[in-house]
C-alpha positions as CSV (number, residue, x, y, z in Angstrom):
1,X,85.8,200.3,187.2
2,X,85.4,197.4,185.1
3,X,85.6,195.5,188.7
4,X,83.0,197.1,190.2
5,X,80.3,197.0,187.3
6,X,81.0,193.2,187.2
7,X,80.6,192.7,191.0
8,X,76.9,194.5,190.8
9,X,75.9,191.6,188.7
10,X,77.8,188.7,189.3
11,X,77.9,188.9,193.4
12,X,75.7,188.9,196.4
13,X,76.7,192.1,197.5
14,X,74.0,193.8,199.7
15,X,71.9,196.8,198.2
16,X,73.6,199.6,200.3
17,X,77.0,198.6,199.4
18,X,75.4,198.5,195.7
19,X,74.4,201.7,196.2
20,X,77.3,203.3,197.2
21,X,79.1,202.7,194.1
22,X,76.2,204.1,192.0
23,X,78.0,207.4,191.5
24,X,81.8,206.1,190.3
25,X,80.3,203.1,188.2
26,X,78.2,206.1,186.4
27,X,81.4,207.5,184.9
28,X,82.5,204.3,184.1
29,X,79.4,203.8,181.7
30,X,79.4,207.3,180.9
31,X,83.0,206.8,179.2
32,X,82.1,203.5,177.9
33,X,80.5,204.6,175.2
34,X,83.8,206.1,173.8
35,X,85.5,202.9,174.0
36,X,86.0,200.6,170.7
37,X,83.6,197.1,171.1
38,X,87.2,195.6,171.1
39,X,88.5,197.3,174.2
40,X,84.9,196.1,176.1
41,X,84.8,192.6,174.9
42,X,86.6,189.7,176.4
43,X,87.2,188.4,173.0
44,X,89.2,190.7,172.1
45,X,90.3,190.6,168.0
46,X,93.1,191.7,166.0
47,X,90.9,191.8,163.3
48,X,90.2,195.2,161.8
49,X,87.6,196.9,163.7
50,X,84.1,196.6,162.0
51,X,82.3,199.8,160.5
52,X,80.3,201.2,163.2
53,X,76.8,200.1,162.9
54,X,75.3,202.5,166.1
55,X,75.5,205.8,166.4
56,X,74.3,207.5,169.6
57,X,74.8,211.1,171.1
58,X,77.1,209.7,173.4
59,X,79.8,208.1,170.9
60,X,82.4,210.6,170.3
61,X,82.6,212.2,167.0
62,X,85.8,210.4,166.1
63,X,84.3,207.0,166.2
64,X,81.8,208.3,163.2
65,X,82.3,205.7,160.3
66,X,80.8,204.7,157.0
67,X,79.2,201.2,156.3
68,X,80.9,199.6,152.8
69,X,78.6,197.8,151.0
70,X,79.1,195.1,148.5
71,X,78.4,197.6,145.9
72,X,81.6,199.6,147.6
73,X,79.0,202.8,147.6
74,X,80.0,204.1,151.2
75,X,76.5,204.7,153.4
76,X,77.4,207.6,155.9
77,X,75.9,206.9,160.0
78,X,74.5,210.6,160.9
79,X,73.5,211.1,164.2
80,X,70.4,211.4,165.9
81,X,69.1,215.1,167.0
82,X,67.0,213.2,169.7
83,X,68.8,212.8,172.7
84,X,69.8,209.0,173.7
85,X,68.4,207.7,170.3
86,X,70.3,205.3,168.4
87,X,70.0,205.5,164.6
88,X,71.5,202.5,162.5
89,X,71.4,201.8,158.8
90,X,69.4,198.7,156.8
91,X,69.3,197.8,153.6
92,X,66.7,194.9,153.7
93,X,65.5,195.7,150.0
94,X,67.1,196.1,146.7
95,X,65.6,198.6,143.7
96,X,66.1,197.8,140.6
97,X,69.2,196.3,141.8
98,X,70.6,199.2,143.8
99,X,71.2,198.9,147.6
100,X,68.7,201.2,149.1
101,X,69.6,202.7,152.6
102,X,67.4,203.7,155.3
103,X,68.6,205.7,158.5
104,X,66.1,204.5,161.3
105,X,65.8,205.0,165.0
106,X,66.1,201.8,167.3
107,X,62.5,201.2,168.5
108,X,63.7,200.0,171.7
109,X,65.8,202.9,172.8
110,X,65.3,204.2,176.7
111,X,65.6,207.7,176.3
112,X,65.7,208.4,179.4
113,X,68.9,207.2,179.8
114,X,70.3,210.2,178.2
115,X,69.7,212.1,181.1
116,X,71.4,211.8,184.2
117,X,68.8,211.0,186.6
118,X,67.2,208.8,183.9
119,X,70.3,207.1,184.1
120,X,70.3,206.7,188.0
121,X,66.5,205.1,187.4
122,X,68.3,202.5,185.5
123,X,70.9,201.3,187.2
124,X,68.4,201.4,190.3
125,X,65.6,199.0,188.0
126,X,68.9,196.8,187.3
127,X,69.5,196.3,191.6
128,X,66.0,196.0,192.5
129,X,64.9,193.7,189.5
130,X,68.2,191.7,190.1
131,X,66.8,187.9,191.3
132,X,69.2,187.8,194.2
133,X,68.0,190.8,195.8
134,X,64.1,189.2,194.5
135,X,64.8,186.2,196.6
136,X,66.3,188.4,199.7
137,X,63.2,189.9,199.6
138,X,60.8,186.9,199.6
139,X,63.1,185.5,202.3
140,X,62.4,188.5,204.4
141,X,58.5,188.3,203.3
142,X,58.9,185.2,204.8
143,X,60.5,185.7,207.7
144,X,58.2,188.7,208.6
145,X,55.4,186.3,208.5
146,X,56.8,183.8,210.6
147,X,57.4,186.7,213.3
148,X,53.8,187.3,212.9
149,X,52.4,183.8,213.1
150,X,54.6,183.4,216.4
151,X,53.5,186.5,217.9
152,X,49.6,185.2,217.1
153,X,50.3,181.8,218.3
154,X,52.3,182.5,222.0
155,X,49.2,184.0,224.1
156,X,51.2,183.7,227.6
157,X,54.0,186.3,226.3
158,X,55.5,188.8,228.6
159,X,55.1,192.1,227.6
160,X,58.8,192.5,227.0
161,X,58.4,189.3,224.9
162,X,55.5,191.1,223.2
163,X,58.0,194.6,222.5
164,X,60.1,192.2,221.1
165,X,58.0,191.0,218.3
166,X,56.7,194.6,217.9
167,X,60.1,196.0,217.1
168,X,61.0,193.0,214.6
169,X,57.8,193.7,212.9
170,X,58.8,197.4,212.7
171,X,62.4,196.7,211.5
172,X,60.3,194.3,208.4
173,X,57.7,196.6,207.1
174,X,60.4,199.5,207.2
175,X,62.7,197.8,205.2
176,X,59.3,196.9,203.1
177,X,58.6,200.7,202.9
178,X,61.6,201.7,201.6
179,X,62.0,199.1,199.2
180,X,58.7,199.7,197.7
181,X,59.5,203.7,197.6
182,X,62.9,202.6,196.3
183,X,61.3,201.1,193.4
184,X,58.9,204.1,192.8
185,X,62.1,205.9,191.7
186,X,63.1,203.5,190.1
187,X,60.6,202.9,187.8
188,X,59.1,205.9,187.8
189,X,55.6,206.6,189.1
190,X,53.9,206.6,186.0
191,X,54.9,202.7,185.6
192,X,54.9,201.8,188.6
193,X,50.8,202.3,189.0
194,X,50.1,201.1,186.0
195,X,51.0,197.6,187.2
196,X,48.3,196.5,189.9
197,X,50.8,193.7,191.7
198,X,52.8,197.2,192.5
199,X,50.0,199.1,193.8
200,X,48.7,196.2,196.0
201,X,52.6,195.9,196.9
202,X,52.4,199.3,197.9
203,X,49.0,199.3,200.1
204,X,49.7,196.2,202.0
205,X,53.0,197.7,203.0
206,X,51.8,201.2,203.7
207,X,49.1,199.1,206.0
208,X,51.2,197.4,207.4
209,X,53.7,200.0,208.3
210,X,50.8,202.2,209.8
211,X,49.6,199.4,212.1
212,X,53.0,198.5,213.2
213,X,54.0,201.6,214.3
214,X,50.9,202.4,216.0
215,X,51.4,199.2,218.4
216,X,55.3,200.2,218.7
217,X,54.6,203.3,219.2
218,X,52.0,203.5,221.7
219,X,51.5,201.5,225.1
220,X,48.2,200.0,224.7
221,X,49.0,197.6,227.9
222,X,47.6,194.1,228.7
223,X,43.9,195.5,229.0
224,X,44.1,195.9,225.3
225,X,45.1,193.1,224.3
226,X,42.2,192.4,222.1
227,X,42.8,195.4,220.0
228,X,46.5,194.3,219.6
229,X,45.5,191.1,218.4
230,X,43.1,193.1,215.9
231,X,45.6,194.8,214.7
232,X,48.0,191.8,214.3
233,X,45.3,190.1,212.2
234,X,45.4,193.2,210.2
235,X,48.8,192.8,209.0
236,X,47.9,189.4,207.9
237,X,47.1,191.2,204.6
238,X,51.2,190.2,204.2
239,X,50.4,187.1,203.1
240,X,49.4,188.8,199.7
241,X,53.0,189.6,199.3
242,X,54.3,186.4,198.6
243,X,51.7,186.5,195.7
244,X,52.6,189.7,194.3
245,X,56.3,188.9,195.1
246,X,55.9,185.8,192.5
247,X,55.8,188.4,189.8
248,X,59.2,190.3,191.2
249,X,61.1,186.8,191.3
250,X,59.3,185.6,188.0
251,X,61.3,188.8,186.2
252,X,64.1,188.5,187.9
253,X,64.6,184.8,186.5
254,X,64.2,186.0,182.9
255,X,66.4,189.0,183.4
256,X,69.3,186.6,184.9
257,X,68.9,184.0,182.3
258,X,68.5,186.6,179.6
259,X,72.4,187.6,180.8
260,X,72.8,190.9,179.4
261,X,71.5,190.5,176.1
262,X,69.7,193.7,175.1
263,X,65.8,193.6,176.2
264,X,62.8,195.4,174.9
265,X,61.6,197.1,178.2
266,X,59.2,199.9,177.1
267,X,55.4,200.3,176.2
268,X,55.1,197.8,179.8
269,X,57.1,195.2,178.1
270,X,60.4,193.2,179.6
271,X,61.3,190.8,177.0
272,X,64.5,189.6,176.3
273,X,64.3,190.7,172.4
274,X,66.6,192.7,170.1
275,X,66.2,194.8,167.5
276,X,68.7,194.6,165.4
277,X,67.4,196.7,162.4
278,X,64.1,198.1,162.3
279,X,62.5,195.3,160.5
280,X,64.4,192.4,161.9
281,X,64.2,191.3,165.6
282,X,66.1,188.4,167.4
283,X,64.6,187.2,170.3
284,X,64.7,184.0,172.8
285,X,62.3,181.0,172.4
286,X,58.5,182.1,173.0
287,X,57.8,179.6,176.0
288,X,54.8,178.1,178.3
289,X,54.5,176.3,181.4
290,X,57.6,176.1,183.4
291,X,59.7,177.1,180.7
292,X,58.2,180.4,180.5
293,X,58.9,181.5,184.3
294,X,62.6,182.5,183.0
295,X,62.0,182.8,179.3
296,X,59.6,184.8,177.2
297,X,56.4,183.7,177.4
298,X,54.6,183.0,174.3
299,X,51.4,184.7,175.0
300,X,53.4,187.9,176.2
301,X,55.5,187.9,172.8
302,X,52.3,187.3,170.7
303,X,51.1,190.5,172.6
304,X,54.1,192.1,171.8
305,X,54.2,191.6,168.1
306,X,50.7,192.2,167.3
307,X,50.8,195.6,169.3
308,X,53.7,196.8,167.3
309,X,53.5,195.1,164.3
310,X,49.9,194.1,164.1
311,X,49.6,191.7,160.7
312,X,52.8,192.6,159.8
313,X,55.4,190.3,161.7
314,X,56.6,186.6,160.2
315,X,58.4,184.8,163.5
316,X,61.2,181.9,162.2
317,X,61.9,179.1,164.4
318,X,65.1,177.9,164.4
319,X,64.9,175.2,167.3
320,X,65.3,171.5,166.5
321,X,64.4,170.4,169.7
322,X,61.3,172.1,170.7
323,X,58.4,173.9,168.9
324,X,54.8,175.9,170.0
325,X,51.2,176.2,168.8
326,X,52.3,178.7,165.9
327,X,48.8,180.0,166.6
328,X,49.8,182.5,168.7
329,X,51.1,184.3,166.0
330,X,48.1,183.6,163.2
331,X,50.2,180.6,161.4
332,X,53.0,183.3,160.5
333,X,55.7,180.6,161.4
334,X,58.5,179.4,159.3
335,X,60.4,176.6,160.9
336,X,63.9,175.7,159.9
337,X,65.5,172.4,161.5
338,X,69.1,173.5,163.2
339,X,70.6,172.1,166.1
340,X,71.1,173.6,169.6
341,X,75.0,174.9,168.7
342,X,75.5,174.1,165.2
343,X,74.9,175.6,161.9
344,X,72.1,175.4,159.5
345,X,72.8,173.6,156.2
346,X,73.9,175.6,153.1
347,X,70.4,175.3,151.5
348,X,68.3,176.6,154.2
349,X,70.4,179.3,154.5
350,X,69.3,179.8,150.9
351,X,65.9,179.3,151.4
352,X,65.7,181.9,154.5
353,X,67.3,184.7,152.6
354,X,64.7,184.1,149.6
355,X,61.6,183.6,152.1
356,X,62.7,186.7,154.2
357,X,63.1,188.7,150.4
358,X,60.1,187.8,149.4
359,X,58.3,188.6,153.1
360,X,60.0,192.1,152.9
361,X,59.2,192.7,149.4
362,X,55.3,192.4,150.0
363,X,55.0,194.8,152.3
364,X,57.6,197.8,153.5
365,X,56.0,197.3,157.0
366,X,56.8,193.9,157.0
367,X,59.6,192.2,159.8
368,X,60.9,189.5,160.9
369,X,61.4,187.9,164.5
370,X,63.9,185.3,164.4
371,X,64.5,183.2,167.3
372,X,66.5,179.9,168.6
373,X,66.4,178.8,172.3
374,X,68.8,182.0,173.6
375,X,68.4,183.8,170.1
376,X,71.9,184.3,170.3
377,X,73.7,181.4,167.6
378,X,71.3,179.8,165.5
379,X,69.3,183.1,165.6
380,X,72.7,185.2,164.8
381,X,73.6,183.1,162.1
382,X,70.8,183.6,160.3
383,X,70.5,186.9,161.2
384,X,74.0,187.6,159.4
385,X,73.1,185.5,156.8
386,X,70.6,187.8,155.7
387,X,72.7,191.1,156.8
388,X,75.3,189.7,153.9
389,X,71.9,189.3,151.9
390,X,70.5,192.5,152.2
391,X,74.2,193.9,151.1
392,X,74.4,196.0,154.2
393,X,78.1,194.8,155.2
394,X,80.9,193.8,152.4
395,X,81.8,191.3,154.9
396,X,80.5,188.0,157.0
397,X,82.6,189.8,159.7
398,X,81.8,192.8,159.9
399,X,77.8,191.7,160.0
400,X,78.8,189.0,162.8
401,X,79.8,192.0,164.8
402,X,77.4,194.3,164.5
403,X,74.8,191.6,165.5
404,X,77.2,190.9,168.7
405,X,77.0,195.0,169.4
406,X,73.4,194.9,169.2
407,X,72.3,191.9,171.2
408,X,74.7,193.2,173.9
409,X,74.0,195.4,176.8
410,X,77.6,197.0,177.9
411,X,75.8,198.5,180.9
412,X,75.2,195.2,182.5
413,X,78.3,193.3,181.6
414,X,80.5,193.0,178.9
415,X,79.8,189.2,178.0
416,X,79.7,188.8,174.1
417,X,76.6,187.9,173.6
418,X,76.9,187.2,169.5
419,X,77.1,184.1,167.2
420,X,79.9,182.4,169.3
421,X,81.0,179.2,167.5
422,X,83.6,179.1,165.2
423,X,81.5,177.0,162.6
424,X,78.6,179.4,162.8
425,X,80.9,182.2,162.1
426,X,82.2,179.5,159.2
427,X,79.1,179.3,157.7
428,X,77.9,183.1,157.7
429,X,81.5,182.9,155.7
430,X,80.4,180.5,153.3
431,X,77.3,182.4,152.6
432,X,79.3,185.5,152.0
433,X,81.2,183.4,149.3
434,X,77.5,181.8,147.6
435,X,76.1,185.2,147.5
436,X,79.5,186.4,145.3
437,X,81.0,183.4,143.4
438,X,77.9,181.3,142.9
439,X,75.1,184.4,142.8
440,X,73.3,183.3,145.5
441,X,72.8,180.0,143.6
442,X,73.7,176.4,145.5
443,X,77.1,175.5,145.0
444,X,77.4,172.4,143.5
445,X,78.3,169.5,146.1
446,X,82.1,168.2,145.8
447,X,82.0,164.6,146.9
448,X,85.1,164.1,149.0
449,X,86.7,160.6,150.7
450,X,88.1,161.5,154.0
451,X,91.7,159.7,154.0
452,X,93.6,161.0,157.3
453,X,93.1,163.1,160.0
454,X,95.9,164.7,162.0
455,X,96.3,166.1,165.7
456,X,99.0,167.9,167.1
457,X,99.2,169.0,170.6
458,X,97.3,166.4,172.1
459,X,99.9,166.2,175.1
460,X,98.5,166.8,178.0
461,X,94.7,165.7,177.0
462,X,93.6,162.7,178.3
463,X,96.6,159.7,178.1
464,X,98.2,162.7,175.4
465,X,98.6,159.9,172.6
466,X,94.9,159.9,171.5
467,X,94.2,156.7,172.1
468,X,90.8,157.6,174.1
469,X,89.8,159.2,171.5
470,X,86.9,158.5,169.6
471,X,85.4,160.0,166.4
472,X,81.9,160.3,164.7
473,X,80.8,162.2,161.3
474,X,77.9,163.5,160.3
475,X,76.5,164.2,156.8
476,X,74.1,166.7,157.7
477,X,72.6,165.7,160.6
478,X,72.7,161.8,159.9
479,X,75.7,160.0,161.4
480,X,77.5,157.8,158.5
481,X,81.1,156.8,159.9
482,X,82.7,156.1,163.6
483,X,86.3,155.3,164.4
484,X,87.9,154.3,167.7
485,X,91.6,155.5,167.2
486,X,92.6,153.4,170.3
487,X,91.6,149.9,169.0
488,X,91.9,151.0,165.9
489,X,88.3,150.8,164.6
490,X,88.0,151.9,161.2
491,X,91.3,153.2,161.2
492,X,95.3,152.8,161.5
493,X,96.3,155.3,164.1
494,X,99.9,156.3,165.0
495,X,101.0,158.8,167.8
496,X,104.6,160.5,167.0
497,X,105.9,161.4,170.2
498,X,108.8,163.5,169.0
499,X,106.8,166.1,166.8
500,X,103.0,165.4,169.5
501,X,101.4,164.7,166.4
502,X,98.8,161.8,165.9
503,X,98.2,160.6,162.6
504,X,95.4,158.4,162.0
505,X,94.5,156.7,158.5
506,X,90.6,156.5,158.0
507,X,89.8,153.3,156.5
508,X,86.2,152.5,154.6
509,X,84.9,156.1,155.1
510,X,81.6,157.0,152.8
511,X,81.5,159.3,150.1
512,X,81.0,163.1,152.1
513,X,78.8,165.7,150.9
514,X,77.7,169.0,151.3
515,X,77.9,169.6,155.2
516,X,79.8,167.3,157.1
517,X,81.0,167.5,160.8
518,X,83.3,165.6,162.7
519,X,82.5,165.1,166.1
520,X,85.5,164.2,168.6
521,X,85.0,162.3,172.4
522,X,87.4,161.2,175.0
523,X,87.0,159.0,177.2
524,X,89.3,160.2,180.3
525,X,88.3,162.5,182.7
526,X,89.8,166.0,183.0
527,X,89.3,166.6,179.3
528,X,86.6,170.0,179.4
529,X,83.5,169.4,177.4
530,X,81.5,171.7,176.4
531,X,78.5,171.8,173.5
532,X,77.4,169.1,172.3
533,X,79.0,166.9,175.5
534,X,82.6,166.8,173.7
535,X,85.7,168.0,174.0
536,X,85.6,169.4,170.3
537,X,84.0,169.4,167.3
538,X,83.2,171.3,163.7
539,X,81.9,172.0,160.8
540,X,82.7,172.4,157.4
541,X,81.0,172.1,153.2
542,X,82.9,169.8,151.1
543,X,82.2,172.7,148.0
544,X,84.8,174.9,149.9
545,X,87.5,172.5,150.4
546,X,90.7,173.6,148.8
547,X,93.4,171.2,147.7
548,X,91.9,168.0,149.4
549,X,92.8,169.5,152.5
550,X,91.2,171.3,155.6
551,X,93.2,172.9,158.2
552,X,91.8,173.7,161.8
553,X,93.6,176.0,164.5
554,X,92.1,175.6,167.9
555,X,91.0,178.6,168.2
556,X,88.5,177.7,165.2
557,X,87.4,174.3,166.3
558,X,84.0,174.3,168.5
559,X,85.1,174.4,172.0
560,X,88.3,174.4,172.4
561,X,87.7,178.3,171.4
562,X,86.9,179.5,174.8
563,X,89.2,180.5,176.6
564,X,88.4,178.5,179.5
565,X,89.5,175.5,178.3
566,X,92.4,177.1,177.6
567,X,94.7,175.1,180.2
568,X,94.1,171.7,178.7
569,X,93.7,172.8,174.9
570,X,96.9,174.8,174.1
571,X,97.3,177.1,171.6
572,X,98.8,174.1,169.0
573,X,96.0,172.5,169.0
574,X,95.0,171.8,165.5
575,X,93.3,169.2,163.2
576,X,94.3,168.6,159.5
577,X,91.7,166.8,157.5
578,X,92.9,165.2,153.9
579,X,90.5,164.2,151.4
580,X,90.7,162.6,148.2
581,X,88.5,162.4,144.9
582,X,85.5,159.5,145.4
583,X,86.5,157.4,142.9
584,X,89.8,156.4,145.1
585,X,89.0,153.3,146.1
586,X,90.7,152.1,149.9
587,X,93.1,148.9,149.4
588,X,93.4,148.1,153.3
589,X,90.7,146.0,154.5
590,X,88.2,147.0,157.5
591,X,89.8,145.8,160.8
């Protein structure tokens, strides 16, 4: 079943043969909601299952769980008496010191979808809206203009010629018809009229169908051939399609670049946007110009947030690389520096927490929207950062999850779409650790000399010695050190054939502080690359290395964790870091 749901979305399967699994892949989704997040995601974990954050009517009572705190006070889920509401639990504020929890309804819930013919309307919005079928459309649009322009343009045509065109015309604007009807139902009429491109859509088509059939229909003969002509020019109103059809292929775009993150699609909003408690929101980058064809667009997100949370809403923007007239949203901006794919620093994760406290704390009404470029890592991490805050999980883990289970939409596919990298998941770690051993409170930075660095399993990688590799550091986001291990810049490298280990001596490394990473390139083909144009990197904070040593599976170093790469990065892979205290000074001279 899994099969089939994946082929809706991921294939260019025709509508009818889309159709006819409508029925069996209901059932599928209809038992999907008894299934454990670890039996739907790809990345599966033999971790222990996370408390349930959701509840809905359609989780089986068995899967009821209780939250566990920091505190250890265990906050039952109870279930919603509406039908197809979700309820989850918060904890964004603290009394007096005690965790206070709220039981709230998810504000972007389709109710409708609780009902079986509700449920047919969606899975119908998900084919029509779909870009490929957009794009068949506008080719068809197209194509039934071209017919027409032809069948204006060719005055010496037999009538045959002329039944010809007649018939293709009819075989368009039926097909037009019954798309247009098709998306009626699955919309619903109520939304559908209420947005004018569809009623235009609708008119032109019904005008067009009318005319067409009329001329198919009825033998007017050459004496008429003035009226035929008329009634050609009539159905130049088509043209207007490929105006309103913008708008189709415009949402489709956003939908397919969205992936199947969870969108806000009520109150005649579709924005790819999350709530993942009641007061907190993750959403993707509020764009303009291009940008904003197949992303949110700004001016629709500002609408958004001041018709739901009018004066009340703070938006956080985690992007490095791009920002926005913060206008928009009446200077209500925070910004926070992070790389596309990489973690923000200790500090800031500090300062977020206390900004987002103190935004909470001046008004119960108050949220957040948080946002990256996807609002998926960056916007996750932080997101879990102050999940661990507010006290709501006793874990980094168990809040990593729940953000994943909320920003993803099982009924589309079952992509994760949570904080991904290993050193984001790292860092919503080391948070976990501040707020418990350090109270919150900045740990205070070890400074560290980085003395060796060790690869096994590189067999198999590039020349499988190392000696195309290449490494650069990072103190924060300033490079301080770089070291060629095959000309041995830098360093002393040697490759042990016998154990496929390569052990490389760093020579004349700077003191390392706080947030380091260590970025790694090669410089033969075949090697995968992935973020950040490398075959691997990661992350790490000198304050929680133990024993002058740091120890890196594959599965926990930035690429190499998908499972993709799989075939070149075998399951050995790993990098051992050894440090020692600053004051060590290096006695072999710089090469």
């Amino acid at each position: 079943m899994e099969v089939v749901l994946r082929g809706w979305y991921g294939s260019k399967r025709t509508f009818l043969r889309v159709c006819g699994h409508l029925s069996v892949t209901y059932h599928w989704v209809k038992n999907l909601s008894k299934m454990s997040k670890y039996q739907t995601f790809d990345n599966e974990s033999d971790q222990e299952s996370p408390a349930i954050a959701v509840e809905s009517e359609h989780l089986d009572a068995s899967l009821s769980r209780s939250l566990k705190p920091v505190n250890g006070t265990s906050l039952p889920i109870t279930k919603s008496k509406t039908v197809g509401q979700s309820r989850f639990v918060e904890n964004p504020i603290e009394n007096n010191g005690d965790s206070v929890a709220v039981v709230i309804s998810d504000p972007a819930e389709l109710e409708e979808i609780a009902t079986e013919v509700g449920f047919l309307q969606f899975q119908l919005r998900q084919v029509v809206e779909h870009l490929i079928f957009r794009v068949f459309s506008l080719l068809l649009i197209i194509a039934d203009i071209s017919v027409l322009i032809a069948a204006l343009a060719l005055t010496d045509k037999s009538e045959k010629q002329d039944k010809a065109f007649e018939i293709t015309a009819l075989c368009f604007v039926c097909y037009f018809l019954l798309e247009v009807f098709i998306r009626i139902i699955a919309k619903g009429a109520r939304q559908f009229f209420n947005q004018w491109f569809n009623v235009v859509d609708l008119v032109v088509v019904i005008v067009s169908f009318i005319v067409t059939v009329i001329y198919t229909s009825v033998d007017l003969g050459f004496g008429y051939a003035k009226l035929v002509v008329a009634g050609r020019l009539i159905r130049i109103v088509t043209f207007v399609r490929l105006y309103t059809e913008r708008k189709h292929l415009v949402k489709g775009a956003r939908q397919m670049v969205s992936q199947n993150k969870r969108r806000y699609q009520k109150d005649g909003f579709d924005l790819d946007l999350t709530y993942v408690t009641e007061r907190v929101i993750a959403m993707s980058f509020p764009s303009y110009g291009k940008m904003s064809l197949y992303r949110n667009p700004i001016k629709a997100m500002a609408r958004f947030l001041d018709f739901k949370h009018k004066d009340h809403y703070k938006v956080y923007n985690l992007c490095s690389e791009k920002t926005y007239d913060d206008t928009y949203f009446h200077g209500r901006v925070e910004r926070f520096i992070i790389d596309d794919h990489n973690v923000p620093s200790i500090n800031d994760m500090i300062r977020f927490v206390k900004n987002v406290r103190e935004w909470f704390n001046h008004d119960k009404d108050n949220v957040i929207a948080v946002h990256c470029k996807g609002g998926k890592g960056r916007t996750g991490t932080m997101i879990c950062v102050w999940l661990v805050e507010a006290g709501l999980f006793g874990s980094a883990e168990a809040s990593l999850d729940y953000f994943g289970n909320r920003r993803t939409d099982l009924s589309k596919s079952n992509k994760f779409q949570g904080v991904e990298t290993p050193s984001q998941n790292r860092y919503v770690g080391y948070f976990q650790e501040v707020r418990e051993k350090f109270n919150g409170i900045p740990p205070e930075e070890v400074p560290l000399r980085l003395r060796q660095i060790k690869i096994t399993a590189l067999a198999g990688i590039g020349k499988g010695d190392g000696s195309d590799f290449t490494c650069e550091i990072f103190n924060g986001r300033s490079k301080v050190f770089d070291c060629d291990f095959g000309i041995n810049k830098n360093c002393q490298s040697e490759y042990k054939s016998e154990a496929d280990v390569l052990e490389v001596t760093v020579l004349n490394c700077p003191i390392l502080h706080g947030d380091v990473k260590l970025k790694f390139q090669c410089s033969s083909r075949g090697v995968p690359k992935g973020y950040e144009n490398c075959p691997f990197y990661f992350w790490f904070h000198t304050s929680f290395i133990k024993d002058n040593r740091f120890y890196v599976q594959r599965d926990y170093l930035d690429n190499p964790h998908k499972q993709k790469t799989w075939k070149v990065f075998r399951e050995k892979l790993s990098i051992e870091l050894s440090f020692s205290p600053p004051d060590d000074k290096q006695d072999i001279p710089l090469n």
